[in-house]
C-alpha positions in Angstrom: 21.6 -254.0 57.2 17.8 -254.2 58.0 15.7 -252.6 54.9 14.2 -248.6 56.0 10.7 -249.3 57.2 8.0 -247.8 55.0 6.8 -244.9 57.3 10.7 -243.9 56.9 10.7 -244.1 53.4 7.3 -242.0 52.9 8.2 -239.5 55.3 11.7 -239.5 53.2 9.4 -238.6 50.2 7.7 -236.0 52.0 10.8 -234.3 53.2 12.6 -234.6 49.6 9.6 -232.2 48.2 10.0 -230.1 51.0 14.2 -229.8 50.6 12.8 -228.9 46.4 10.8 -226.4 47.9 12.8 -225.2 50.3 16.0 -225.3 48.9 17.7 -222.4 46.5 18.0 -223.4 43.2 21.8 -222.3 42.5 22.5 -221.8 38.4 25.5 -223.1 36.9 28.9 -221.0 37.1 29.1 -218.7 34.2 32.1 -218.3 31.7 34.1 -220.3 29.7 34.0 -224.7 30.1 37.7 -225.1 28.2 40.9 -223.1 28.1 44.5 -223.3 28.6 46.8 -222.1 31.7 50.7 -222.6 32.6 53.7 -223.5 31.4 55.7 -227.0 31.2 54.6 -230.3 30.3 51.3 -230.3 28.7 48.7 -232.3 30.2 45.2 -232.2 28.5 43.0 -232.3 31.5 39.2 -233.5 31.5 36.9 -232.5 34.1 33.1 -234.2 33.8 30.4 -234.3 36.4 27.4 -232.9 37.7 26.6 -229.8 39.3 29.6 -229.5 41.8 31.8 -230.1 38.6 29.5 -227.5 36.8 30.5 -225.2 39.5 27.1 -225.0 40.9 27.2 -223.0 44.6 29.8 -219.8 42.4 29.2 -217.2 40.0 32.3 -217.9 37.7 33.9 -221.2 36.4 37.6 -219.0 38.0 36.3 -220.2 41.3 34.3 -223.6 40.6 36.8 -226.5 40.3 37.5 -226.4 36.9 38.7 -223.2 36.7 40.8 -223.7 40.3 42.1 -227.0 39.3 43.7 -225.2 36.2 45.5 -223.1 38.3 46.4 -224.9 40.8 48.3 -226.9 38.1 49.3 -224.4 36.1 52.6 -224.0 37.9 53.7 -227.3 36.8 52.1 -228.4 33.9 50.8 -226.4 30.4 47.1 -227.4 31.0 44.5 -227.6 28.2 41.5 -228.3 30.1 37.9 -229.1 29.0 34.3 -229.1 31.4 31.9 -231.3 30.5 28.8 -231.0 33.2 25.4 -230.3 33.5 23.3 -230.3 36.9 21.4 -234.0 38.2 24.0 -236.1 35.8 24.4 -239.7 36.5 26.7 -241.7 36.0 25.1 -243.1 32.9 23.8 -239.7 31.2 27.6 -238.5 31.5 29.2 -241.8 29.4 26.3 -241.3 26.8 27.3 -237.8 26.8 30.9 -237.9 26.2 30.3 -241.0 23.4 28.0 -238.3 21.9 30.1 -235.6 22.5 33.9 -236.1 22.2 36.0 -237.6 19.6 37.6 -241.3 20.1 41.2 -240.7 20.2 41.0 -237.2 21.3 43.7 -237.9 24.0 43.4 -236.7 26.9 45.9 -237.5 29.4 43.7 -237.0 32.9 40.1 -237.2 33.6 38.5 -236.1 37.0 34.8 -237.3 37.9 32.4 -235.6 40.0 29.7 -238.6 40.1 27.6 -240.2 42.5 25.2 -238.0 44.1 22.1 -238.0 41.4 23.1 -242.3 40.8 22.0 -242.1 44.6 19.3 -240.0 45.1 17.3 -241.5 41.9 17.8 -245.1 43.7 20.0 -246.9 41.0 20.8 -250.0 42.4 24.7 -250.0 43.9 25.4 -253.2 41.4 24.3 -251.2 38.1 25.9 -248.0 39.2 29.1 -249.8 39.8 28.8 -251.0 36.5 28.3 -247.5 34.8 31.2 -246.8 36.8 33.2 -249.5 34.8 31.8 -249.1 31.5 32.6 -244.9 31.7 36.1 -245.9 32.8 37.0 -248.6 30.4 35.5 -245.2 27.9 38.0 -243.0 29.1 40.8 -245.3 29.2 40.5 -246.9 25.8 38.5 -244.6 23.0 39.5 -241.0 24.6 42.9 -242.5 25.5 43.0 -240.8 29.4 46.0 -242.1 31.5 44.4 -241.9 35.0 41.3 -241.2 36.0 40.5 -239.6 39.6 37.2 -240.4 41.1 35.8 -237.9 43.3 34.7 -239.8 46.4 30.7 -239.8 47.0 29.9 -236.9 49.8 28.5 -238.5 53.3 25.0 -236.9 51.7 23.9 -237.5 55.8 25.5 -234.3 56.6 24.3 -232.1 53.9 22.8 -229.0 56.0 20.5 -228.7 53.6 18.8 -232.1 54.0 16.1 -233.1 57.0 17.0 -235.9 59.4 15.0 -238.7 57.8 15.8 -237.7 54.2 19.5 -237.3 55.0 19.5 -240.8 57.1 18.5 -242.6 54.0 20.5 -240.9 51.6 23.6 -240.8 54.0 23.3 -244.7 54.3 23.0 -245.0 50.7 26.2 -242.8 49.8 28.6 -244.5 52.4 27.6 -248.0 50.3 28.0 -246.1 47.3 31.5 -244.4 48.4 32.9 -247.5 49.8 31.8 -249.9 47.1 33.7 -247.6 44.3 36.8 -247.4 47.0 36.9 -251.1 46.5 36.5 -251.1 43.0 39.7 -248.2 41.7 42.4 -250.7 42.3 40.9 -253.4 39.9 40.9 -250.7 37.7 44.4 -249.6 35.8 44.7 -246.0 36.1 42.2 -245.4 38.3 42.1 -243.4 41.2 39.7 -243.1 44.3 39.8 -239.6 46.2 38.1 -240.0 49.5 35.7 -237.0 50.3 37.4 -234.4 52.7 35.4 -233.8 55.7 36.5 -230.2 55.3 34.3 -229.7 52.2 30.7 -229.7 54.8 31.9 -227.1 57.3 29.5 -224.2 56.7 32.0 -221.6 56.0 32.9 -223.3 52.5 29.7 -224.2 51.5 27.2 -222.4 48.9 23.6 -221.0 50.3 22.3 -224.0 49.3 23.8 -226.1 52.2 24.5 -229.0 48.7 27.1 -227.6 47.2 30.8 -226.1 47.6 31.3 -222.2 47.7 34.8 -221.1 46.0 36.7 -222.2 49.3 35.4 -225.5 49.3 36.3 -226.0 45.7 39.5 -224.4 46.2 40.2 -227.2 48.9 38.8 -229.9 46.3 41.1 -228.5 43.3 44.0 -228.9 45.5 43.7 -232.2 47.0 43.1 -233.6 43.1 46.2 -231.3 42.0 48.5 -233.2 44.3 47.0 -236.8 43.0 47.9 -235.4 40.0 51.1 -234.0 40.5 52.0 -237.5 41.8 50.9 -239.5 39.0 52.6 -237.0 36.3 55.7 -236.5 38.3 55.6 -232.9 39.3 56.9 -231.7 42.6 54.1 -230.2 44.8 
C-alpha cells in the first residue's frame, strides 16, 4: 500500500485541529462505574476502554454500555459488573491502569474491551499495538483470572461524520489494518474473542452530537451483540 504523500498528511494535521475545534467536547456518562443486576449464575463482568466504554455521547452510565450490557444480561446471569474507562485511553494506559488498579486474582469471569481508536489516532505502530493487545490479554487471562475476553472491533474511523475527507481517509485506512490485524490475532489467543464493528452503530440516528461516539441506541445495539457472545460462551439461551 503506497505510503500518504506529505501534502495529505499536513493537510490531515490541519483538518485534525479543525475537527478539535470544531467538534463538541462530550463529558463522560454520569453515575455509578460498578453494581450488580439479575438473577442466576453469577458472572463478574469487566468492562474497560476509552470514551465509548466511558459512555461518552449519554448522560447516564443506564444508557452507555456498561449500564445496558448489565441489563441485557441480567435476565440470565446475576451480574456484578465493574467500568474501568477514561476518555483518549490506549491500549497501553488501560493494562498500566488495571495492574495499578485491580487486584491479581480478583476473578473476574468476562472482560469486554473498547480499544483501538486513541492506539490509532496517536500513530502507534500496528506491530507494538498488537503487542499491547497481547500483553493486556495474557493480564486478564492469568493475574485477574478472566475466562474470555471480547474485543470490541476497531470502528471504520473513515466514516465518522464528524471527521473531514482527508483526515478520515488516513485514519480510516489505519483502523481497517488495525481491525483486521487484531481479527487475525483472537484465535491464537485462548479465550479471546473478536466482535466485528456493526455497520449499524455509524447511521446518524444512533450516534451522539459529536458525529464520534454512540448515543443510547447505538450502545444499546453494541450491549446486545456482546450479550449474545456472552450468552454463548456462558451457556445461556438468548
Amino acid at each position: 500500500m503506497p505510503r500518504p504523500r506529505a501534502h495529505h498528511i499536513a493537510l490531515a494535521a490541519l483538518q485534525g485541529g479543525w475537527v478539535a475545534l470544531r467538534t463538541p467536547r462530550l463529558p463522560e456518562a454520569t453515575g455509578p462505574r460498578q453494581g450488580s443486576a439479575g438473577t442466576g449464575p453469577g458472572l463478574r463482568l469487566l468492562i474497560a476502554g476509552d470514551s465509548s466504554a466511558a459512555g461518552v455521547g449519554v448522560a447516564s452510565q443506564d444508557a452507555a454500555l456498561a449500564g445496558q450490557l448489565a441489563h441485557a444480561l441480567a435476565g440470565d446471569f446475576s451480574v456484578e459488573w465493574r467500568l474501568i474507562a477514561h476518555s483518549g485511553a490506549t491500549t497501553a494506559a488501560m493494562l498500566k491502569r488495571l495492574e495499578g488498579e485491580i487486584q491479581p486474582c480478583t476473578g473476574f469471569d468476562a472482560a469486554v474491551l473498547a480499544l483501538g481508536v486513541n492506539d490509532v489516532i496517536r500513530q502507534v505502530p500496528l506491530h507494538r499495538w498488537l503487542e499491547r493487545q497481547e500483553a493486556l490479554h495474557r493480564h486478564l487471562t492469568g493475574a485477574l483470572g478472566v475466562r474470555f475476553v471480547y474485543a470490541s472491533g476497531v470502528p471504520p474511523m473513515g466514516r465518522f461524520p464528524a471527521l473531514p475527507a482527508t483526515l478520515a481517509a488516513l485514519l480510516g485506512t489505519r483502523a481497517a489494518r488495525f481491525d483486521a490485524a487484531l481479527a487475525a490475532l483472537s484465535p491464537r489467543l485462548q479465550g479471546h474473542r473478536h466482535l466485528p464493528f456493526s455497520p449499524e452503530l455509524l447511521d446518524s440516528k444512533v450516534m451522539a452530537s459529536d458525529g464520534f461516539h454512540p448515543g443510547a441506541t447505538g450502545y444499546a445495539h453494541w450491549a446486545a451483540a456482546l450479550a449474545h457472545a456472552i450468552r454463548a460462551d456462558f451457556g445461556a439461551t438468548p
